[in-house]
C-alpha positions as CSV (number, residue, x, y, z in Angstrom):
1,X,115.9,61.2,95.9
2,X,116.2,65.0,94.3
3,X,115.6,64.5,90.5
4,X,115.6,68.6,89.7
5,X,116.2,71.5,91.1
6,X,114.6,74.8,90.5
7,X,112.3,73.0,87.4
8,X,110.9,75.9,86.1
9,X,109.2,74.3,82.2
10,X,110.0,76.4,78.9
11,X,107.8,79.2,78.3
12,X,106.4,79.7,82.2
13,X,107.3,81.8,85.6
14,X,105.8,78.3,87.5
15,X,108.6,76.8,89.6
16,X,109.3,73.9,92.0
17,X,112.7,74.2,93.9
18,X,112.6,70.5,94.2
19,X,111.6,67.6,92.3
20,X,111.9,64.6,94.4
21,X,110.9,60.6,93.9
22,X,109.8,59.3,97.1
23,X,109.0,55.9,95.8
24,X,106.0,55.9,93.2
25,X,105.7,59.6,94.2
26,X,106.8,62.6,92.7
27,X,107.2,65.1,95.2
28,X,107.2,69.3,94.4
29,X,109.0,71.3,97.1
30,X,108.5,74.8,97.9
31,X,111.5,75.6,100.1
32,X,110.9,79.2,101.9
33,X,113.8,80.4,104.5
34,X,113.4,83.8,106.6
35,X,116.5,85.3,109.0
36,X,113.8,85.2,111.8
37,X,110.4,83.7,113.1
38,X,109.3,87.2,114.0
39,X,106.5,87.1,111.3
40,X,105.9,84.0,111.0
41,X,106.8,80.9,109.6
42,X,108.1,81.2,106.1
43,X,105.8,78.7,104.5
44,X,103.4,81.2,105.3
45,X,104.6,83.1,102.3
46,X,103.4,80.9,99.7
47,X,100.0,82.1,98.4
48,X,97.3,80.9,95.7
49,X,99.5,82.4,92.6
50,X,102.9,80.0,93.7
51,X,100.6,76.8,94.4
52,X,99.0,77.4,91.1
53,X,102.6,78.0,89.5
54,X,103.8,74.6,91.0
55,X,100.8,73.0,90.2
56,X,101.6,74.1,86.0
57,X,105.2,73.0,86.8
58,X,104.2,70.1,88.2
59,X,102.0,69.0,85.5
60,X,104.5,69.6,83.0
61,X,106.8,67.8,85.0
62,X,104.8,64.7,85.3
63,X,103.5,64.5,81.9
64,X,107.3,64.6,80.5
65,X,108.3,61.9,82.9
66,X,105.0,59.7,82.7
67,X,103.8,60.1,86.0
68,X,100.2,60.0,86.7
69,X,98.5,63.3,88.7
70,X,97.5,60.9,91.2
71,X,101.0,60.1,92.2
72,X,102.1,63.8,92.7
73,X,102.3,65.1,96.3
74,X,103.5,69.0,97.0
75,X,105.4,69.8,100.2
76,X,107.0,72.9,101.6
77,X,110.2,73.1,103.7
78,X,110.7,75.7,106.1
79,X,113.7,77.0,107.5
80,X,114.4,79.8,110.1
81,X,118.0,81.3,110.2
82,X,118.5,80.6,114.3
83,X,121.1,78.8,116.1
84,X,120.6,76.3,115.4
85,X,118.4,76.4,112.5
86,X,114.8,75.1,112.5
87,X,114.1,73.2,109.9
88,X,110.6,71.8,109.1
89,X,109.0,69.8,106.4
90,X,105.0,69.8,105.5
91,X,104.0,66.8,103.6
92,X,101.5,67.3,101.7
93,X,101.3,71.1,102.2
94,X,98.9,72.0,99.8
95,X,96.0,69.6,99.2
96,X,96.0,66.7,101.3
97,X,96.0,62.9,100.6
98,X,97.1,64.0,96.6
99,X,99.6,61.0,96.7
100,X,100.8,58.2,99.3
């Protein structure tokens, strides 16, 4: 279930597009598109300055809504602009086993 879109905490350029419960879990979402897979996939685009940007969202997040760190997970969704469009979603995209 979405509980936020584009969370961004006062005071800070860190981001999450989504803020999702998946059970105990709070889930961060990075959702990158492109028009093409030409260069890549689009989740390819998120580097070491986003993930730690989430990470400060995501910790400001949780502490707000009482969630411990160990029940945070951070995923991507990628889409490509095709016919039809491709659609894929990383769990746990940036450090694995953070959360069930």
């Amino acid at each position: 279930m979405v509980v936020a879109r584009n969370y961004r905490p006062a005071g800070g350029e860190a981001e999450a597009d989504i803020v999702a419960r998946q059970g105990d879990t709070l889930v961060f979402v990075e959702v990158k598109s492109r028009a093409s897979g030409d260069h890549g996939t689009p989740d390819r685009a998120i580097g070491t300055d986003k993930k730690k940007n989430m990470m400060r969202a995501a910790r400001a997040y949780a502490t707000r809504a009482g969630i411990a760190w160990s029940h945070v997970r951070f995923d991507s969704i990628s889409i490509v602009f095709t016919n039809p469009p491709c659609i894929t979603h990383h769990k746990d995209a940036f450090f694995e086993n953070r959360a069930a």
